[in-house]
MIDOSE-1310 file (N, C-alpha, C; in nm, 2 decimals, decimal comma, always signed):
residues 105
xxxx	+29,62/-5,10/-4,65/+29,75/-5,09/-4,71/+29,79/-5,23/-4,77; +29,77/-5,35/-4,72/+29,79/-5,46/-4,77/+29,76/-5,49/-4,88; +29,60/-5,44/-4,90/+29,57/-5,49/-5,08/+29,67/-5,39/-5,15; +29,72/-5,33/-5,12/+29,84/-5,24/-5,24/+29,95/-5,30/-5,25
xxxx	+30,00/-5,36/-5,14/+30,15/-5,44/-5,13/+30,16/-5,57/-5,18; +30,04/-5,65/-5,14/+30,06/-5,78/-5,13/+30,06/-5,86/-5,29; +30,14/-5,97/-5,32/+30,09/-6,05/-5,43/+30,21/-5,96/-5,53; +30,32/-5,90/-5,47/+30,43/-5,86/-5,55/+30,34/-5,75/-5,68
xxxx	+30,22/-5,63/-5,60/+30,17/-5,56/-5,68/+30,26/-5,44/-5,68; +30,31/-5,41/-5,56/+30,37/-5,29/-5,54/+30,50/-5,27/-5,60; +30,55/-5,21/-5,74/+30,67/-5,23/-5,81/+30,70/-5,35/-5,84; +30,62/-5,45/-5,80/+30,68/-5,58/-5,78/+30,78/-5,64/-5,71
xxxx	+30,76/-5,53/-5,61/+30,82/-5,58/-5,46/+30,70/-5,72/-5,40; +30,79/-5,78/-5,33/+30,75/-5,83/-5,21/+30,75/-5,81/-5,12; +30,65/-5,84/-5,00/+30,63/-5,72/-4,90/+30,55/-5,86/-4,75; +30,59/-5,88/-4,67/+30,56/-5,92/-4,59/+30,49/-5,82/-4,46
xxxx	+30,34/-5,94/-4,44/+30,30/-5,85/-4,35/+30,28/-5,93/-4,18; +30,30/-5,86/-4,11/+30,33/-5,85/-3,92/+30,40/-5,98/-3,95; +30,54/-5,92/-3,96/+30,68/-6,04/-3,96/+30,72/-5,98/-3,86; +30,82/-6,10/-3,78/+30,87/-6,07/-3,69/+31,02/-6,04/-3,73
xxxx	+31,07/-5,96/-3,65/+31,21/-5,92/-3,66/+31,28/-5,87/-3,56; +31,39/-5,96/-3,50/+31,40/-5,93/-3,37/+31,31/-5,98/-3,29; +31,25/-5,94/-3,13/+31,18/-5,92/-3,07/+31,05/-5,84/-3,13; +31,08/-5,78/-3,21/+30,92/-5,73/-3,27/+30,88/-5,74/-3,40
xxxx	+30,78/-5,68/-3,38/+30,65/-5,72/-3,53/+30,62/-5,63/-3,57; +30,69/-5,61/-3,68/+30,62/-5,48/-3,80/+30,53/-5,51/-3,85; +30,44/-5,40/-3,91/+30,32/-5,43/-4,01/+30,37/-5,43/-4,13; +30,40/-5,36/-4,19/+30,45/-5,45/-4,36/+30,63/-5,43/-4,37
xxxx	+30,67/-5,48/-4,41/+30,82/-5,53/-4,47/+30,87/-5,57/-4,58; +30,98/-5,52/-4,64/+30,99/-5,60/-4,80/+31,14/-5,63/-4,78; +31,19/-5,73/-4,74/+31,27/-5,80/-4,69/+31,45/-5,73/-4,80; +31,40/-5,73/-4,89/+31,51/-5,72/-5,04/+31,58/-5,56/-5,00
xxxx	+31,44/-5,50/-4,97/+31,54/-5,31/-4,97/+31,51/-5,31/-4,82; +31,52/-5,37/-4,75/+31,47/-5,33/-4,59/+31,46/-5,22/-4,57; +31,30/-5,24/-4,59/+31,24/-5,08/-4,62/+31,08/-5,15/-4,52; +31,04/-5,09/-4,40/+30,94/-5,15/-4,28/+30,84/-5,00/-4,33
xxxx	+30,70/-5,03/-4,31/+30,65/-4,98/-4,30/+30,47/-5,01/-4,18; +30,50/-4,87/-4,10/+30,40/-4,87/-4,00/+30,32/-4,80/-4,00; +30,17/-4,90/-3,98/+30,09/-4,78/-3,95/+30,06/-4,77/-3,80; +30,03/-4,61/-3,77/+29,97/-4,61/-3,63/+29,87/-4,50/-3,61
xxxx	+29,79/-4,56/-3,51/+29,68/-4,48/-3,45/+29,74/-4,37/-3,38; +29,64/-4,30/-3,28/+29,69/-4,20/-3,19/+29,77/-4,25/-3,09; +29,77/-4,36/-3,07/+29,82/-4,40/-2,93/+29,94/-4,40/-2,90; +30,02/-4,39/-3,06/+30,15/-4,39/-3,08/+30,23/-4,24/-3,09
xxxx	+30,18/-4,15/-3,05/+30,20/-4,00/-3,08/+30,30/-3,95/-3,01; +30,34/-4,02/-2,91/+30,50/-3,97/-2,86/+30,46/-4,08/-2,75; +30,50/-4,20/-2,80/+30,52/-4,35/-2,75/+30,69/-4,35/-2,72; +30,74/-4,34/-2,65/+30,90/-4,35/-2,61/+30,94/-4,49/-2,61
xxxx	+30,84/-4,60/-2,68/+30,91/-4,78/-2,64/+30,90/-4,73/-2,82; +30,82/-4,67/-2,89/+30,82/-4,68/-3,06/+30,95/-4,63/-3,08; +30,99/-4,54/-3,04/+31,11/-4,47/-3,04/+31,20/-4,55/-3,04; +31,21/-4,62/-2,92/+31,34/-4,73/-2,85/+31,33/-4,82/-3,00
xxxx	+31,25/-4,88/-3,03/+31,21/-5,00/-3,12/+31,27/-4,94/-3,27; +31,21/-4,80/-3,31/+31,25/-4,80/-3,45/+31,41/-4,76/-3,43; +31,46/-4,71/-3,32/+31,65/-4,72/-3,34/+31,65/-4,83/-3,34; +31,62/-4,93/-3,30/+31,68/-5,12/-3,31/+31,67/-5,10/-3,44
xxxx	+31,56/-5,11/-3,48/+31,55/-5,16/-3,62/+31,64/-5,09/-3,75; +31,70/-4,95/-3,69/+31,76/-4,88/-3,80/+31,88/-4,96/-3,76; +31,95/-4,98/-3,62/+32,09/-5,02/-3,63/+32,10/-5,19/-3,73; +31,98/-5,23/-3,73/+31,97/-5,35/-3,84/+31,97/-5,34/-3,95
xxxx	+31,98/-5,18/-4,01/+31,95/-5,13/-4,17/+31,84/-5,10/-4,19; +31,73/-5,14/-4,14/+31,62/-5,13/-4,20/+31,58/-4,96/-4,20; +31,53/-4,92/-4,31/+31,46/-4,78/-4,29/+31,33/-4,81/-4,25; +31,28/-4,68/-4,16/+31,13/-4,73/-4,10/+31,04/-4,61/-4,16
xxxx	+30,90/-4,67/-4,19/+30,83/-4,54/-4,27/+30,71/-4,57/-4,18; +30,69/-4,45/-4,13/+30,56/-4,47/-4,03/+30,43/-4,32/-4,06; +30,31/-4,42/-4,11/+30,20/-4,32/-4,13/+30,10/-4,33/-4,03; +30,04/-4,23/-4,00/+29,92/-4,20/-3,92/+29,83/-4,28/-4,02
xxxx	+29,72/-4,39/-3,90/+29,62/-4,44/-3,99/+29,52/-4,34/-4,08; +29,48/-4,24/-4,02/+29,40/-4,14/-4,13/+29,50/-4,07/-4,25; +29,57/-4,08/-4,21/+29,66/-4,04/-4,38/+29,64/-4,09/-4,44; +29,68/-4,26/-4,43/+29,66/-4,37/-4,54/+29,49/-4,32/-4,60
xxxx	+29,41/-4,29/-4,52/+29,26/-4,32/-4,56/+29,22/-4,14/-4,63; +29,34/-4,08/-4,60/+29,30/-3,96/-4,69/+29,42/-3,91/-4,81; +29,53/-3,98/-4,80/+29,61/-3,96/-4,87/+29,69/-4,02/-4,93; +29,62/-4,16/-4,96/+29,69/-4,26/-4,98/+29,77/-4,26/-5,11
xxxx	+29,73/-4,20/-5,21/+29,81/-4,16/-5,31/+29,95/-4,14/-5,26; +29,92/-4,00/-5,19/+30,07/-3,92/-5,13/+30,16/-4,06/-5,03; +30,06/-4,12/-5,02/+30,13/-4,25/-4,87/+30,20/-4,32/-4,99; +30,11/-4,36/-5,10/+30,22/-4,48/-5,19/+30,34/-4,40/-5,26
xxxx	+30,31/-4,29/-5,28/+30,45/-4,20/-5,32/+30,57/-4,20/-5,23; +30,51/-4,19/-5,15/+30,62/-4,21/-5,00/+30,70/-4,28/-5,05; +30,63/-4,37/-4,99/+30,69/-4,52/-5,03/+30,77/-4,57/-5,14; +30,69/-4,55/-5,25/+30,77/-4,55/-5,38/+30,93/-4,52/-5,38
xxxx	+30,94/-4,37/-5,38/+31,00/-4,30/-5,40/+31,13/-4,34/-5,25; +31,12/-4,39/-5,16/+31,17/-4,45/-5,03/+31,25/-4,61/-5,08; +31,21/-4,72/-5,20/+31,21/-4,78/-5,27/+31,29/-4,76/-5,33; +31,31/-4,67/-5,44/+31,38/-4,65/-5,56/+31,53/-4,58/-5,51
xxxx	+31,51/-4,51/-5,35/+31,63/-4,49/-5,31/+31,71/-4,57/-5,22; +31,85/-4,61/-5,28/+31,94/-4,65/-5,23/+31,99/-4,59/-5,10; +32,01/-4,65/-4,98/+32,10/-4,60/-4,88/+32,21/-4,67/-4,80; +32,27/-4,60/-4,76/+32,34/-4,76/-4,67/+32,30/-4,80/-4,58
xxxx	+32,35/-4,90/-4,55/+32,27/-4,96/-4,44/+32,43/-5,02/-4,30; +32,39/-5,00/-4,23/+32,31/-4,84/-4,19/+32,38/-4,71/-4,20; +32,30/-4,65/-4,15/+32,31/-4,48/-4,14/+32,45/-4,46/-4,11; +32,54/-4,42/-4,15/+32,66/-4,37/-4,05/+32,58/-4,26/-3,98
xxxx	+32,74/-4,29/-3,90/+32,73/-4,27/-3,74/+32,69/-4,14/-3,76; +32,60/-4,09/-3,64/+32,51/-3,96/-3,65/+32,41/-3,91/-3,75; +32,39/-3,93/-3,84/+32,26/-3,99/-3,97/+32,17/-4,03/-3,92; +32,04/-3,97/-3,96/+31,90/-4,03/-3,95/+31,83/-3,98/-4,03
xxxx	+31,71/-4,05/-4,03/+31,60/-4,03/-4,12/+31,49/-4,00/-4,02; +31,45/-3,89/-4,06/+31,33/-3,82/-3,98/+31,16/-3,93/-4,00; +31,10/-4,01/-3,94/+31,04/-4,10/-3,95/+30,94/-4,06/-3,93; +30,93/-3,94/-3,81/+30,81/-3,86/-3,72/+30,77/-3,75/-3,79
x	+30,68/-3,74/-3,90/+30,66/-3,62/-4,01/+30,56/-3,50/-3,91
């Protein structure tokens, strides 16, 4: 995922990768639209501390975009559309109260 982000390729975003924020460390970040994106293996499939971790990070604004590593490697088109299109929309930050963004596809 990095060769796609990095070096302000992606829209010509900038995109930081395993920044810390808070107590924890995301895998990519683009600081400007606090827009986080994670990938994870299986180990993360109903992890209840990922849970705990991506509310922190929403009550900070950030939107969190989390892909299974084999998506990226089969669907990476559809994964940078995600994204894209995640990008080009505006939202507030944060969510009013009771609002969420479904993270867990």
């Amino acid at each position: 995922m990095w060769r796609y982000l990095r070096d302000r390729q992606f829209e010509g975003l900038k995109f930081r990768r395993q920044h810390p924020i808070g107590k924890y460390i995301v895998d990519f970040v683009n600081l400007e639209k606090k827009v986080i994106i994670e990938l994870d293996g299986g180990q993360h499939a109903f992890d209840l501390s990922d849970k705990i971790r991506e509310e922190w990070l929403k009550t900070e604004g950030y939107r969190v975009l989390r892909f299974w590593d084999n998506e990226v490697f089969t669907n990476l088109e559809g994964v940078l559309e995600h994204i894209r299109l995640t990008l080009l929309t505006p939202h507030p930050s944060p969510l009013p109260q009771g609002e969420r963004e479904d993270v867990f596809k």
